[in-house]
N, C-alpha and C positions, 0 to 999 in steps of 0.2 A: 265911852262905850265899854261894857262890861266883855269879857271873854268868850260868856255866852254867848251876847249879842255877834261878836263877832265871826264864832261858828257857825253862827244860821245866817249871816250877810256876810257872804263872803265878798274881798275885796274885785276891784279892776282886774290887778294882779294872776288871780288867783283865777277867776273866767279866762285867762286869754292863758293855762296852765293847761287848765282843762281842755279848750279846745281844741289846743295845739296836738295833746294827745288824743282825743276823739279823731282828730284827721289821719294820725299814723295809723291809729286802729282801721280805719276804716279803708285806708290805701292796699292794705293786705288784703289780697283777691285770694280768694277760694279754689285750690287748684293748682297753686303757683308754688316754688322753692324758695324759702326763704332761711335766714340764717336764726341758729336759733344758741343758747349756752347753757351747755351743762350746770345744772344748780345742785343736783343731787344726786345721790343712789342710792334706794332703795331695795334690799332684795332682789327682785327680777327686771326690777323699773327703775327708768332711767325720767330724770327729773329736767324739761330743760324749760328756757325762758327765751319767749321768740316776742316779747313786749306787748303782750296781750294783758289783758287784766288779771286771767288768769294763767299759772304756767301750767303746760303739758307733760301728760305721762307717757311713754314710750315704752313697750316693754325691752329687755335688755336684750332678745335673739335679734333685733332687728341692725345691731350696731356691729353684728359680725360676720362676717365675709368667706366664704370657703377657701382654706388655706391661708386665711388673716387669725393671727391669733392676739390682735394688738387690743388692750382693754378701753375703753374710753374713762373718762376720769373726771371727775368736777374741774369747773373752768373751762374744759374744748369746747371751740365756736365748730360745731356740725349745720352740715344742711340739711334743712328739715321740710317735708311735703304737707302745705297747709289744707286740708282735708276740710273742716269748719273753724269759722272763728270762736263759736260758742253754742255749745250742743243743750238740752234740756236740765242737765243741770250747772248750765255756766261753763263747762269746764272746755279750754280747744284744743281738737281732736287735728292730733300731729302723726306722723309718718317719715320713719326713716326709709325703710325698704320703697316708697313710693317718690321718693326725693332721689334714692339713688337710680329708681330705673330712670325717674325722666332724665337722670345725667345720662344714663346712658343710652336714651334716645338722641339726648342730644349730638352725643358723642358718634353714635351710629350714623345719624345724618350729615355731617360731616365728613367721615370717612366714605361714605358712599357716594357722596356729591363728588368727591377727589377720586372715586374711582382707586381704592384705594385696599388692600387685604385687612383682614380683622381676624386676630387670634380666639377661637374658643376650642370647645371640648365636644364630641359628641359622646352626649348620655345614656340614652333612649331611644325604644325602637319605636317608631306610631306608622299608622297604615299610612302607607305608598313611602315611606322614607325614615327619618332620624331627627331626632330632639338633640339641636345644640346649643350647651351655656357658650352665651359672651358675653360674662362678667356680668349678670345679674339680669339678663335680657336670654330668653329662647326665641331660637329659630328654627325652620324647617330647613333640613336639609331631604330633598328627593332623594329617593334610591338611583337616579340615573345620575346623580351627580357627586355620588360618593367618588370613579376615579374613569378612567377612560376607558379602560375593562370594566366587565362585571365582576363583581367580587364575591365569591363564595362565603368568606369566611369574614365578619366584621369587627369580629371579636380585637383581632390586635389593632384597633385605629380607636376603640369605647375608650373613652377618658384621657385620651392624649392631646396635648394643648397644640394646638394647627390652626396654618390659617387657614381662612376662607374669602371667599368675595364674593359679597351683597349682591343679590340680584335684581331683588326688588323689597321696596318697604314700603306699609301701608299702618300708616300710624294710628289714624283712629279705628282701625279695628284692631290695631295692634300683633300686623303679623311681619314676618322679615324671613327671607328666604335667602338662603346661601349655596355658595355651591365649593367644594372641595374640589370638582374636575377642571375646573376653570383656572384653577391656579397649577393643579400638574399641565395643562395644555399649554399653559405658560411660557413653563419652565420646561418645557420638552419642547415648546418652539423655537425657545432659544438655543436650545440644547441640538436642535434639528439643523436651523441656520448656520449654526459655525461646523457643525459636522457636511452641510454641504458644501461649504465653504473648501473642506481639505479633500471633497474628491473630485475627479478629474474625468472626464467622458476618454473612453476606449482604457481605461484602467481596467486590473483583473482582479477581485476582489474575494475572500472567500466569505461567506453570509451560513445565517442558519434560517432554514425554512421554518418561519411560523403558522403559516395557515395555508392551505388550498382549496381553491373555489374553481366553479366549473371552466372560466375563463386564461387561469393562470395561476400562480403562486406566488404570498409577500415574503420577502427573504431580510431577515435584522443582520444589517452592516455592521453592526456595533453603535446599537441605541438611534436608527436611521432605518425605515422600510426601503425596500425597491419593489417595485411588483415584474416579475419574470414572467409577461404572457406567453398561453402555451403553443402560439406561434415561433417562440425563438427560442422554446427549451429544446429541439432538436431541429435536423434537415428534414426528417423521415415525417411523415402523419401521424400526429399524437391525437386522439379521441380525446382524452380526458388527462390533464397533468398528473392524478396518484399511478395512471399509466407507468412513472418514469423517478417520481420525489416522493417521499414521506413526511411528514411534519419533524420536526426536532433537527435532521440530517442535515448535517454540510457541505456544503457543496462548493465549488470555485463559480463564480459568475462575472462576467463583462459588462461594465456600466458603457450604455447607448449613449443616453441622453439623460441631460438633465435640464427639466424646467427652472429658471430661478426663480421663476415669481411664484410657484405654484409649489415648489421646492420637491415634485415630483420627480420619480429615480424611477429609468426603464433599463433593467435585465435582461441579458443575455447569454442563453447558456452556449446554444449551436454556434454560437461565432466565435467560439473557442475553438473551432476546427476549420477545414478547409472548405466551401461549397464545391461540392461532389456534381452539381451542375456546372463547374466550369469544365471540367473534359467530358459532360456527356457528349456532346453532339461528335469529337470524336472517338469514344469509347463506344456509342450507337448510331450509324449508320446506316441510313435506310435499307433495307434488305436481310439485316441481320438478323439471325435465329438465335432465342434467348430462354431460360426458363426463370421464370418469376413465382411470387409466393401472390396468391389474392390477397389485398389488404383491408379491401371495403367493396362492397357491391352497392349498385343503387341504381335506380327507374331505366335509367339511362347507359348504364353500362357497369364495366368491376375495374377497382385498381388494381392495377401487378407495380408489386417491387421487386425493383430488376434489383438493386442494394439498397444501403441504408440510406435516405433521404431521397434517393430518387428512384420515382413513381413513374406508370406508362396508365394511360385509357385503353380500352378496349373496350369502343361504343359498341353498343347492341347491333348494328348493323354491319358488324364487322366479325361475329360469333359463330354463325355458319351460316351456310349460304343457303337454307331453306326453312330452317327455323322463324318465318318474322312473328313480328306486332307477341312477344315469350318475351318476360322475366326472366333480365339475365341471370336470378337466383335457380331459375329451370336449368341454367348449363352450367354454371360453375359455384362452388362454394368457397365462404371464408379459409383463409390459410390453406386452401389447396395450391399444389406448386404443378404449374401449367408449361409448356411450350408455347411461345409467342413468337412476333417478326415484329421488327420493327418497322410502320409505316410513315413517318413523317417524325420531324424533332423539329419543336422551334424552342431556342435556349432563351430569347428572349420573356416569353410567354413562360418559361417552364415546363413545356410539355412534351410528353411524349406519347405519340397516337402508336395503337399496337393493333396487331391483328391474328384470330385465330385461327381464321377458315381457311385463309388464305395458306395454311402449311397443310391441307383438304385438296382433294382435288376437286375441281368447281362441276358437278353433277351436272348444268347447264351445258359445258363444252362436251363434256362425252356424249349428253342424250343427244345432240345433234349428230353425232357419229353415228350413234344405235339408230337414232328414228330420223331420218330428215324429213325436211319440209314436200308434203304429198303422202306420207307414209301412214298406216292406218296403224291407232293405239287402243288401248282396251283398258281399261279402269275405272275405279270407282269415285262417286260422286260424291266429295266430303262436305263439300257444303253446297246451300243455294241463297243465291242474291236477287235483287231486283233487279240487277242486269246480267243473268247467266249462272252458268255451270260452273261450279272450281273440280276439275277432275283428277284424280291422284293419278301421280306418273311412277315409272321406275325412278330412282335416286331421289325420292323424298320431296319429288318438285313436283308442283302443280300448273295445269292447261286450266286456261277458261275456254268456254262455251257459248259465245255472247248469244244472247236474245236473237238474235238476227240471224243466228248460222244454226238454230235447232228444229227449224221445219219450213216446207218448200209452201204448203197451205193452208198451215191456219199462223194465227198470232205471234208472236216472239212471247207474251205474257200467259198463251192459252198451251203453246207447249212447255213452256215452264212450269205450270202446273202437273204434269202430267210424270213429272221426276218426284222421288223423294232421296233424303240422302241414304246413300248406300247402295242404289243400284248402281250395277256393273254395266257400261255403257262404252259402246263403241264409237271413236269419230275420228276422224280425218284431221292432219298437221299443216294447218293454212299459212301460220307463219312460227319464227324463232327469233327472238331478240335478245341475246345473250344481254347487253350492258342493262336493257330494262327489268332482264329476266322476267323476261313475259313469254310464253304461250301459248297462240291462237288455234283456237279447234274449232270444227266444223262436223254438226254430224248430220245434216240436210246432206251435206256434200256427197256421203255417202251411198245415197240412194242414188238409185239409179233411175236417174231423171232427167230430162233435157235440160232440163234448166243448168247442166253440170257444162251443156255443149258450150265453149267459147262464144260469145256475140249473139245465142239466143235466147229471149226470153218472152212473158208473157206480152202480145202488143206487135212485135218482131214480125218480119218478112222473110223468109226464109227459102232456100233453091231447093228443091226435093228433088228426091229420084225415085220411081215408081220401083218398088221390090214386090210388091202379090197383088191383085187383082180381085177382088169376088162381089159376090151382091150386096152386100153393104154397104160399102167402101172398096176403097186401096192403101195397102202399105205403101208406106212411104222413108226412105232412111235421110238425113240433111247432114251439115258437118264438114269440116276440112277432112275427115277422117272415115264420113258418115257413122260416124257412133251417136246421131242423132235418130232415133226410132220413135214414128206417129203413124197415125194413124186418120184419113178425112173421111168423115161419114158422104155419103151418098146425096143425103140434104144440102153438102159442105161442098159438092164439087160445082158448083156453080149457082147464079141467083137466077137461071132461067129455068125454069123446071124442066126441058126439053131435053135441057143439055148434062142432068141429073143422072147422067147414066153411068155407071162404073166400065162399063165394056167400051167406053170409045177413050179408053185409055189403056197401056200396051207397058209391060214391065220394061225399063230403062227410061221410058218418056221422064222430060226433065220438067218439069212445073214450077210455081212460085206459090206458096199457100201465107196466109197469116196463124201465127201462134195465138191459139185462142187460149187455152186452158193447159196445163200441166196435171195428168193420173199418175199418182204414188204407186198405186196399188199393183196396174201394169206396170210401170215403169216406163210411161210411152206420153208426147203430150198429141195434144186434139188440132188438127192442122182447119184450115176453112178457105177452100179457093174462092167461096162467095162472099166472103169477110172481106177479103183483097181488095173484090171487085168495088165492092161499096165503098171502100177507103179510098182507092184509087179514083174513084167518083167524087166523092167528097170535097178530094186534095184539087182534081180539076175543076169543080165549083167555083172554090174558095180561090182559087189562082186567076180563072177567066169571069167568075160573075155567070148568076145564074136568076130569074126571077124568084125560081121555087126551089131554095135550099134545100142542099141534100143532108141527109141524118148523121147527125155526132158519130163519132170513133163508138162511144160508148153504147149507142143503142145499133150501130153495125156489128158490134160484137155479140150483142144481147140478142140481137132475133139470129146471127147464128148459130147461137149457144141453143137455139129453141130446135124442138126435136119436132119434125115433119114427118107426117103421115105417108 
């Protein structure tokens, strides 16, 4: 067989050449890294052979590294990113720069499965955060996680090689997030640990104030917070902590407590002195007169500081003794300095009850001296209620009026009407209760009424004594004292009409009449000897049985109330 021949029939041999390379070819997946050798250099292109039919071109920027200045050279076996095996004119399209990120995806993943730091640089600023290289791969770094502080200034951290630690990666979209603060929280936690580790609860410590907040202030031990709430920066009542610290100032502070788990540190400033509550109760002594500064006023009453850290109440009910239901800001003002007593101290509780009025004298005990009970007062009418008069007295105090004691004949509701406030009104002192500081006025009582008589009233049987005589009637006086004054009509002296005659009755004759009616106007009430009689009937009725019942209380009053011709 000629040579020719044997060019166009190739042997056994020479098929199972061919195949063997058809199969290598065809095992390079598109996508993948593979190794490939330098064959050339051209100008800007880099010549390599990765056993394809044909070799690839690479340009020469893709083989160089920031801060690598190392050249590549015919012969290096690089790894190379196989992009196609054979593009439209044959030729396969190769990739340095995509070979080395997927190294260093791979590389990334790895690190971040182990939980592990990763050195880069940040570049670039992009919205909400920072562009950081690591080493041929960007990441995002957030603005919240550049450092445990905010940081004004970013400038001295741009391009300095630091670690970081991976927070999350999201490979086929190709993003990776890192964080800078995760690795200072670290190293400050470690750094925290062993600095708790060398302090000691009731140690004295001097720190410098970093911040204050409306609760308290954090103070740096040396690279170590405490928080100093502003319950224990003095004894005294502190409103607000810039009250007492400044930011930056040093101060000496007492370590409390320390949580170890939690590795929190409580400060104390006031336990650097004595508690000034251990000698109050005997340095304050119930009875004791004192002058204090106000410290705070509120709904309920004002603080006095007797000294520094310790405080006294002085509730509202305790401010004068006629001033109620006032705002103790109507009696005393902030940092006014008062006279006080001391009424009560419990050290337990911390308290000290004060009192003001009580250095007063009690307006209550004198008006009982001035006006006792029976005495007639005159004053005006400052308010009105649904149950009565509030009347102004002398010394600032007020008499009620109840419903009941402000007229002998009509309503408790229809003489209360009948006031507005400001009239000048006179009435009668029915009672005084100093500890209730109550009271009681009467101004029915005043008139001159029977109804004022001891044991008489409307309904009543009463003894008379004939005082005058005439055609209409007879006077009549009743009373242990006779200061009871009526009057019975001529109708009223009896139910027989025969016996209706005023002249067979004799001045001093003693009688018995029933209290029919109470006149204001006279000042005298209306007596009925034939009202009696009907009663008196009735009552024997009712007692022995009768076929033909005698008439109610109600309608014996009512026909002698009726006026006879």
């Amino acid at each position: 067989m000629s040579a020719a021949q044997e060019t166009l029939n190739p042997t056994t041999d020479d098929f199972a050449s061919m195949l063997e390379a058809s199969l290598e070819t065809t095992s390079m997946t598109e996508g993948s890294v593979i190794k490939g050798t330098v064959t050339a250099l051209e100008k800007d292109m880099v010549i390599v052979d990765v056993g394809l039919k044909t070799e690839g071109r690479i340009p020469l920027r893709e083989f160089y590294t920031p801060g690598d200045d190392t050249a590549v050279a015919v012969g290096d076996e690089v790894d190379i990113y196989l992009e196609r095996i054979e593009n439209a004119l044959g030729d396969a399209v190769l990739s340095r720069d995509k070979a080395r990120r997927e190294e260093g995806w791979i590389k990334m993943q790895k690190v971040f499965d182990a939980g592990k730091p990763v050195n880069g640089a940040i570049v670039s600023r992009v919205k909400g955060g920072f562009t950081v290289d690591l080493g041929g791969l960007n990441a995002f770094l957030p603005g919240s996680q550049v450092d445990i502080r905010p940081v004004r200034d970013i400038a001295p951290l741009m391009n300095q090689d630091q670690p970081f630690m991976i927070l999350k990666m999201d490979r086929p979209r190709g993003n990776i997030v890192v964080s800078r603060r995760a690795i200072l929280e670290e190293s400050r936690s470690e750094q925290r640990s062993e600095l708790v580790n060398n302090l000691k609860e009731g140690e004295v410590r001097e720190g410098i104030v970093k911040n204050i907040t409306d609760y308290g202030a954090f103070v740096d031990l040396g690279g170590i917070d405490g928080l100093l709430h502003v319950t224990d920066m003095s004894w005294r009542r502190v409103s607000h902590p810039s009250q007492i610290l400044t930011v930056d100032e040093t101060i000496k502070v007492k370590i409390i407590r320390i949580n170890a788990e939690t590795q929190r540190i409580s400060l104390g400033m006031k336990q650097l002195s004595e508690d000034p509550w251990l000698a109050a109760v005997a340095k304050y002594p119930s009875g004791t007169k004192l002058t204090g500064t106000v410290s705070n006023i509120a709904d309920y009453g004002a603080f006095i500081e007797l000294e520094e850290g310790v405080e006294g109440l002085v509730h509202v009910s305790e401010m004068s003794w006629t001033k109620k239901n006032i705002h103790p800001g109507k009696i005393v003002s902030t940092s006014q300095e008062i006279e006080v007593v001391v009424l009560e101290v419990d050290p337990e509780k911390r308290r000290i009850s004060l009192g003001i009025k009580q250095l007063l004298d009690n307006p209550w005990d004198s008006f009982t001296d001035r006006s006792p009970v029976g005495s007639t007062i005159k004053g005006e009418v400052r308010s009105i209620t649904e149950f009565g008069l509030f009347i102004g007295l002398d010394g600032e105090i007020d008499g009620m009026a109840h419903l009941s004691d402000l007229s002998w004949d009509i309503s408790g509701e229809e003489a209360l009407a009948t006031y507005t406030k400001g009239d000048m009104v006179e009435a009668k002192i029915l009672e005084v209760n100093i500890e209730k500081e109550r009271i009681s006025l009467g101004i029915k009582q005043l008139i001159k009424d029977t109804g004022a008589v001891p044991g008489a009233s409307k309904g009543k049987t009463v003894t008379c004594i004939v005082t005058e005589v005439n055609n209409g009637g007879i006077e009549v006086s009743y009373g242990d004292d006779n200061e009871g004054k009526a009057f019975i009509r001529k109708s009223d002296l009896s139910r027989e009409r025969s016996d209706q005659r005023p002249e067979r009755f004799a001045v001093g004759d003693k009688i018995d009449a029933l209290i029919v009616k109470f006149d204001k106007k006279a000042g005298k009430a209306l007596l009925s000897i034939k009202a009696l009689e009907y009663a008196e009937e009735k009552e024997a009725v009712a007692q022995y049985g009768s076929t033909d019942a005698g008439a109610s209380l109600g309608d014996i009053l009512g026909a002698a109330m009726k006026t006879e011709d």
